[in-house]
DODOMAR-492620 format. One record per residue: x, y negated, z of N, C-alpha, C in turn; residue in one letter. Coordinates in steps of 0.1 Angstrom, whole numbers, plus 5000, padded with zeros to 4 digits. Layout:
N
XYZXYZXYZa/...
***
This chain:
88
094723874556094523784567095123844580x/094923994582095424014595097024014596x/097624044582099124014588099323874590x/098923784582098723634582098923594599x/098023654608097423624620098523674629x/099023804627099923844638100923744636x/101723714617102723634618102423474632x/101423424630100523334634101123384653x/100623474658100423504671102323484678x/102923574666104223584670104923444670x/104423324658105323214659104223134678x/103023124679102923114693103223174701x/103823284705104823334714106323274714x/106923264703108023194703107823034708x/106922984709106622844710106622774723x/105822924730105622964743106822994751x/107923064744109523084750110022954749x/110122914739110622794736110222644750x/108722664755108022564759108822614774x/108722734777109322784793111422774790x/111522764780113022714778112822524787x/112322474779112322294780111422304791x/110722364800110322334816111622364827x/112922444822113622544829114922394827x/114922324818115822204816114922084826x/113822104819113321944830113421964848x/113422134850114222154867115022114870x/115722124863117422144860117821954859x/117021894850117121724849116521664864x/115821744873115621704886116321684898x/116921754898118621794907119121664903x/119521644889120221544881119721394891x/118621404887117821244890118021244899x/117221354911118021284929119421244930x/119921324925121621274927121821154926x/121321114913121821024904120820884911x/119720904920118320794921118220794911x/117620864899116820814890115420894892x/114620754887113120824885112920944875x/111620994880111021074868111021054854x/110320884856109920824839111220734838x/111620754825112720634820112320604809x/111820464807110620464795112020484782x/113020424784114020394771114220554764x/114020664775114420824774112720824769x/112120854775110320854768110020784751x/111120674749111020624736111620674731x/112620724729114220824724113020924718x/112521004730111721144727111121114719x/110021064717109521034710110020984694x/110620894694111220854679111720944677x/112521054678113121174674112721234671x/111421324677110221434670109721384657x/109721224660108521154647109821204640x/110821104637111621134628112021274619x/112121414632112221534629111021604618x/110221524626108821594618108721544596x/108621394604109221334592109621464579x/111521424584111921474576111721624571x/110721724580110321834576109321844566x/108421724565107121704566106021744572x/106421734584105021744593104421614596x/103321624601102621474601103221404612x/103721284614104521264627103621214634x/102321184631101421104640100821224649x/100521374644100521484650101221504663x/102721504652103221534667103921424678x/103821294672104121254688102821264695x/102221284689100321294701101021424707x/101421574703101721654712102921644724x/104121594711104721514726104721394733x/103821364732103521254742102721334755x/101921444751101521524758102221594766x/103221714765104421734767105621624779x/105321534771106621414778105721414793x/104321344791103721324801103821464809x/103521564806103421674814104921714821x/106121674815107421684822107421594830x/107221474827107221364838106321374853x/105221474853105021474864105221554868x/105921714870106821854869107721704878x/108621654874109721614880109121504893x/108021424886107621344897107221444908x/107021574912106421634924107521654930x/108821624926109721644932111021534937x/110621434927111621284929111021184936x/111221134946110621074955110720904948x/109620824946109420674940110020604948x/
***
């Protein structure tokens, strides 16, 4: 069980780089939006996201109802990261 746990700790560390990777792009999609006037939320990009994880998960077999609950969590949590900074 304890190697079990480290494997465990190491893939949440990776997940964790991974999560500070996709906060370092949603900065970076903020620059974009002022330029561009676009909002924070683009619901058609919020749908996109979403149908793609489901799908991904899908075809891995992960539960996809799982994870769009996380990214939906996620999406929401990018959208306001950019909203403190894109003016409505």
């Amino acid at each position: 069980m304890a190697e079990l746990r480290v494997e465990i700790d190491r893939l949440d560390a990776a997940l964790v780089d991974l999560l500070v990777q996709r906060a370092g792009y949603i900065d970076r999609a903020v620059d974009i939006k002022k330029t561009a006037d676009l909002p924070a939320r683009i619901a058609s990009r919020v749908d996109e996201v979403i149908e793609n994880v489901r799908r991904i998960a899908s075809d891995k077999n992960l539960d996809p109802d799982l994870t769009e609950a996380l990214w939906a969590q996620l999406v929401e949590w990018s959208i306001k990261r950019e909203a403190k900074h894109i003016p409505e």
